[in-house]
C-alpha positions as CSV (number, residue, x, y, z in Angstrom):
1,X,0.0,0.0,0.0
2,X,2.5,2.4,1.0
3,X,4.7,1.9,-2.6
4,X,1.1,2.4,-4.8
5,X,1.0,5.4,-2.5
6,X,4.4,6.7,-3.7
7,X,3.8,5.8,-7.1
8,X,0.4,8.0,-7.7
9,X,2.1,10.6,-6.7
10,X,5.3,10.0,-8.6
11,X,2.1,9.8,-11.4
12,X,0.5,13.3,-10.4
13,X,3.9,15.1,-10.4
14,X,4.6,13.4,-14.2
15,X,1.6,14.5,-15.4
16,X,1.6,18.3,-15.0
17,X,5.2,18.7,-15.8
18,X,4.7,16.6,-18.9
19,X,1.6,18.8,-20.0
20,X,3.9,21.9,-19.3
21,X,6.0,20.8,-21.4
22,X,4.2,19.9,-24.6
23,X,1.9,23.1,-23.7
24,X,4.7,25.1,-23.9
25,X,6.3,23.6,-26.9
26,X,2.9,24.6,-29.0
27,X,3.2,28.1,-28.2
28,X,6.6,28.3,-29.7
29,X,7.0,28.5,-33.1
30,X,8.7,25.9,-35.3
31,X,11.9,28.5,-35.9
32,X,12.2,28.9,-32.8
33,X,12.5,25.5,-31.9
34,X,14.6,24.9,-34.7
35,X,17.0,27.6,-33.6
36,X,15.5,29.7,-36.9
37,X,13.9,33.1,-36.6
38,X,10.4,33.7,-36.8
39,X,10.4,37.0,-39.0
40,X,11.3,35.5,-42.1
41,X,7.8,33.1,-42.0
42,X,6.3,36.0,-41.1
43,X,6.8,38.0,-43.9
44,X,6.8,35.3,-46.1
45,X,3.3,34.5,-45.1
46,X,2.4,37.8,-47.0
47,X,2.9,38.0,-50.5
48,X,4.7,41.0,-52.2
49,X,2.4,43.2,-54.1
50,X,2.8,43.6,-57.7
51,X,5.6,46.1,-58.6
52,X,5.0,49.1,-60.3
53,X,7.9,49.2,-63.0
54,X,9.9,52.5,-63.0
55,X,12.0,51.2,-65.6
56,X,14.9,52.9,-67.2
57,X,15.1,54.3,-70.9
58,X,14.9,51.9,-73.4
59,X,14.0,48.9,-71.4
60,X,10.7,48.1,-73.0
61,X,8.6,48.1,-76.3
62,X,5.1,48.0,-77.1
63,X,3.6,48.2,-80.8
64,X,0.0,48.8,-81.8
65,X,-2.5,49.6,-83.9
66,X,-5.1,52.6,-84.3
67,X,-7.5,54.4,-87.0
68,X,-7.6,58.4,-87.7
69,X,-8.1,60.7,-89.8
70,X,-4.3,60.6,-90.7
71,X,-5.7,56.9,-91.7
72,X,-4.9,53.5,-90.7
73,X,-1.5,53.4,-88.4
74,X,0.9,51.3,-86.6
75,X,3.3,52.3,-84.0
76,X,6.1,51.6,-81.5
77,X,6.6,53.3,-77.9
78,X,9.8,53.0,-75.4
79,X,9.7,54.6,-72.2
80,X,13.0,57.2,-71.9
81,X,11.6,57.9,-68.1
82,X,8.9,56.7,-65.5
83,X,7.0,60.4,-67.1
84,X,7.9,60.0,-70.3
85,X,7.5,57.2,-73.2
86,X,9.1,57.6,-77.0
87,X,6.6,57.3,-79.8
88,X,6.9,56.5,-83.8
89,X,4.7,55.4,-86.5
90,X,3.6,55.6,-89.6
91,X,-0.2,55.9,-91.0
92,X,-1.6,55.5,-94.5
93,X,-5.1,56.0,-96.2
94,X,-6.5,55.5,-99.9
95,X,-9.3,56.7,-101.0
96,X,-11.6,57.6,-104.5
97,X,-14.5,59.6,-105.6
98,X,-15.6,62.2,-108.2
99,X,-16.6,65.7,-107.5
100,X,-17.7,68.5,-108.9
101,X,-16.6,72.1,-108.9
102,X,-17.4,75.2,-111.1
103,X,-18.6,72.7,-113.6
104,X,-15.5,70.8,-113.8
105,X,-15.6,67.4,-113.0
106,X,-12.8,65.7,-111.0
107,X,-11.7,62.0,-110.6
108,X,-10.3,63.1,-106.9
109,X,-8.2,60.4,-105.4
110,X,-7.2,61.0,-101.9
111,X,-3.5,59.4,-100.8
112,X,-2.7,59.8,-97.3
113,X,1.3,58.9,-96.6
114,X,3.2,59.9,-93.2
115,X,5.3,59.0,-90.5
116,X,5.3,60.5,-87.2
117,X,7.1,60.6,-83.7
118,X,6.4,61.8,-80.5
119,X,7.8,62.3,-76.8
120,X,4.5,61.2,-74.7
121,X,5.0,63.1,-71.3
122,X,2.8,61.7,-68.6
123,X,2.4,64.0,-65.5
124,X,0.8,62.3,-63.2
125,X,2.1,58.9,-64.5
126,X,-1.7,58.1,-65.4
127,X,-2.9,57.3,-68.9
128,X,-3.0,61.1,-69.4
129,X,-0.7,62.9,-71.6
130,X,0.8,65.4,-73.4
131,X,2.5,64.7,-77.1
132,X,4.3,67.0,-79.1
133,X,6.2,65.7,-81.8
134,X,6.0,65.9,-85.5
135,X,4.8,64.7,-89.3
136,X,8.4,63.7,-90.2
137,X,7.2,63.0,-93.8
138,X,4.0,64.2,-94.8
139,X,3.0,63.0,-98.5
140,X,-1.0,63.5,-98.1
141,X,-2.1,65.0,-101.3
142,X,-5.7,64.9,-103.5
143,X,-4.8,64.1,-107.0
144,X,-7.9,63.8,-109.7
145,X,-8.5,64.0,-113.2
146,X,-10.5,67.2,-114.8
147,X,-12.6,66.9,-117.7
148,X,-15.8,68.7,-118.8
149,X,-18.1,66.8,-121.3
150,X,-18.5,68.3,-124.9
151,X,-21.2,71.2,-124.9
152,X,-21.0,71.3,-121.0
153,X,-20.4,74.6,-119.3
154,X,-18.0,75.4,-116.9
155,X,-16.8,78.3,-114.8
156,X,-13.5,79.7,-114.6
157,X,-13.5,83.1,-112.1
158,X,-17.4,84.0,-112.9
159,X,-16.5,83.7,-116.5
160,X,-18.5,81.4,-118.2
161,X,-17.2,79.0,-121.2
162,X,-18.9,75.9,-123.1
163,X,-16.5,72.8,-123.9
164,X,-16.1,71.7,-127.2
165,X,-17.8,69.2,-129.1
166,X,-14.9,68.5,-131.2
167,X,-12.1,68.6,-128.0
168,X,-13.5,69.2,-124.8
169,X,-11.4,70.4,-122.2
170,X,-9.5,68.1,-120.0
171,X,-7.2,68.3,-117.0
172,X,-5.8,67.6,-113.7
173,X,-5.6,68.7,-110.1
174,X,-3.7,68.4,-107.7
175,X,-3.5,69.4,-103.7
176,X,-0.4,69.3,-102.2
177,X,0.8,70.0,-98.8
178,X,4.0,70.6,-96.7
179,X,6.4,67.1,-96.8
180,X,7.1,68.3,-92.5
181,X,4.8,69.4,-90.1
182,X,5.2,70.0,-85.7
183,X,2.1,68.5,-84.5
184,X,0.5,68.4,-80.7
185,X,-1.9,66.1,-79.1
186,X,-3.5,65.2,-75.6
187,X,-4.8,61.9,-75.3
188,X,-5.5,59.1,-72.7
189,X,-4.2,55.9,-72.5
190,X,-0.4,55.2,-72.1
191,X,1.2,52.1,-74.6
192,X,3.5,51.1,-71.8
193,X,1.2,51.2,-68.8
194,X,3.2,51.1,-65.6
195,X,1.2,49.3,-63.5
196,X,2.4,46.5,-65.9
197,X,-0.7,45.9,-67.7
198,X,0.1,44.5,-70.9
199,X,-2.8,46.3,-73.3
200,X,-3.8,49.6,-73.3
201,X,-6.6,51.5,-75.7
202,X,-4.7,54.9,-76.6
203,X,-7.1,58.3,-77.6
204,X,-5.6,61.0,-79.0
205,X,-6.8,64.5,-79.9
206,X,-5.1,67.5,-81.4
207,X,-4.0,68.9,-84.7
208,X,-0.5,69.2,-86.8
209,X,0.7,72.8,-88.8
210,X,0.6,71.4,-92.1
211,X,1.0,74.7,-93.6
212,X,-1.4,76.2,-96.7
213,X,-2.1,73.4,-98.8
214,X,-1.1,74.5,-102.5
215,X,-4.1,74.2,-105.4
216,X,-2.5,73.8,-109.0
217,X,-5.1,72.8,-112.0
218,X,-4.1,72.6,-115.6
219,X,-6.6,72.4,-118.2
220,X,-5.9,71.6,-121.4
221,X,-9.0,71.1,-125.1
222,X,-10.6,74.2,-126.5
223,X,-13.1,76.3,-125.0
224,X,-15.3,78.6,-126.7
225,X,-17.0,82.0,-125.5
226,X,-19.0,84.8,-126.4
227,X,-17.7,87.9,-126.4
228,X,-19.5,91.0,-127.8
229,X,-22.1,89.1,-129.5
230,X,-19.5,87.1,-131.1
231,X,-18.8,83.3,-130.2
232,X,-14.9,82.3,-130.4
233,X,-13.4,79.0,-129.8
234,X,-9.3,78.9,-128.2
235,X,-7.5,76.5,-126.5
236,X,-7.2,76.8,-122.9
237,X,-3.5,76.4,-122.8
238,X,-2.7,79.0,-125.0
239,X,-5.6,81.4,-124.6
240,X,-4.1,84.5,-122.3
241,X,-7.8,85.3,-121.2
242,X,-8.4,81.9,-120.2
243,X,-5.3,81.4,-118.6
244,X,-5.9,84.4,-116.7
245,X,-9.0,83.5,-115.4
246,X,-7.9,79.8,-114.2
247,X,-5.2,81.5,-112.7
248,X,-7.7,84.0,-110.8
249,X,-9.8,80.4,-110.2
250,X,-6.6,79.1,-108.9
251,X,-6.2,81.3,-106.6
252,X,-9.2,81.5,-104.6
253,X,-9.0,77.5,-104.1
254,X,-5.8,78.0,-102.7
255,X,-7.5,80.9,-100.4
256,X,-10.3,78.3,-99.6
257,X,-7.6,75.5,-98.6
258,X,-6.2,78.3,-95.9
259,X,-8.6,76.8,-93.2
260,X,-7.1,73.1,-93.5
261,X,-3.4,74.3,-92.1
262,X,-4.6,73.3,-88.9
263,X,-4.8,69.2,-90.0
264,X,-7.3,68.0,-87.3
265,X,-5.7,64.3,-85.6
266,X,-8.3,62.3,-84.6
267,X,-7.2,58.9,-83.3
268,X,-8.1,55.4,-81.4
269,X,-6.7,52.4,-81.1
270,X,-4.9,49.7,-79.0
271,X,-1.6,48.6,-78.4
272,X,0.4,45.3,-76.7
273,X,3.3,46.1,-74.3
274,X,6.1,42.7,-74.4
């Protein structure tokens, strides 16, 4: 009796101790135990945010595609700064329908040819930003045939003159504009987002100082006119009078085309950053 009474209480004493022990050994964490350090686990428990890139010049690329009234275009954009992206491309348009003007009638065709760059500067590092840059090559131009059908009238500065039945007058024009232009835009959405997005849908809005767009029309056939009661018949291409007037006809299209030297550049499109 007396050794069952030492060993329950050899028992009893075990027993806390041994809970103590294991107690104590959950409320430590395995590094500890281990002889490691708890920190580490602890911010590895927490996964690092995404990074927003504030990459250096030249340490991306991103090409896309838009529509404007420069035409269809493609284009390429690097960033040179976290503010600041480099942008180039090129746009192109074709385009055919026949107008009439004065009584001349013209096979236009419109070609639309440029290449442009910008420097895109982002001030708040949003999608907004400023672009000036420029039209390095600018070969938009109007081209169209000119003819007036035989016995048609036509108008050449409010003088009136009927085309021949025997060689109606023919010709061309042509509406040319400067081959370089500065240009300035605002627009929202940035090519090389830096939150790291890979697509983006760029806006743009502005215009480009294209210069006076130059008229030039040539006619060629005879013509015929009264004059004093009299009809007479000339060709236009050696006819001073008639050469005077186209020239004085000339001239007010080119007066008219004044209000296009501030090119309007409407665009939208997306692009794809690698």
């Amino acid at each position: 009796m007396h050794r069952f009474s030492l060993a329950l209480a050899a028992l009893s004493l075990s027993i806390p101790a041994g809970f103590a022990q294991q107690s104590s050994s959950s409320l430590v964490a395995p590094e500890l135990l281990s002889g490691g350090s708890a920190v580490p686990a602890a911010m590895g428990a927490v996964s690092a945010p995404p990074s927003v890139s504030r990459s250096g010049a030249f340490s991306g690329v991103a090409v896309g595609a838009k529509v404007g009234l420069l035409g269809v275009g493609v284009e390429v954009a690097t960033p040179l700064s976290y503010h600041l992206n480099l942008r180039a491309g090129g746009n192109f348009f074709s385009y055919s329908d026949t107008l009439t003007s004065d009584g001349i009638t013209y096979d236009a065709a419109l070609r639309f040819r440029s290449a442009e760059a910008s420097v895109d500067w982002f001030p708040l590092a949003g999608g907004f930003h400023i672009s000036p840059g420029a039209l390095l090559y600018n070969g938009n131009r109007i081209t169209g045939g000119a003819n007036v059908p035989a016995g048609s009238t036509f108008t050449l500065n409010s003088t009136t003159y009927t085309s021949s039945a025997t060689n109606p007058v023919t010709g061309n024009g042509t509406v040319t504009m400067n081959k370089a232009a500065p240009k300035v835009t605002v627009g929202w959405g940035n090519l090389l987002p830096r939150s790291g997005r890979h697509f983006s849908f760029p806006v743009e809005l502005g215009f480009a100082y294209i210069g006076d767009p130059k008229v030039a029309v040539n006619l060629a056939g005879t013509a015929c006119y009264t004059d004093a009661g009299t009809q007479y018949c000339s060709n236009v291409a050696t006819n001073s009078m008639i050469e005077s007037n186209l020239a004085a006809q000339v001239q007010k299209l080119n007066k008219d085309a004044e209000d296009a030297r501030f090119f309007p550049i409407i665009s939208m499109g997306f692009a794809y950053r690698f």
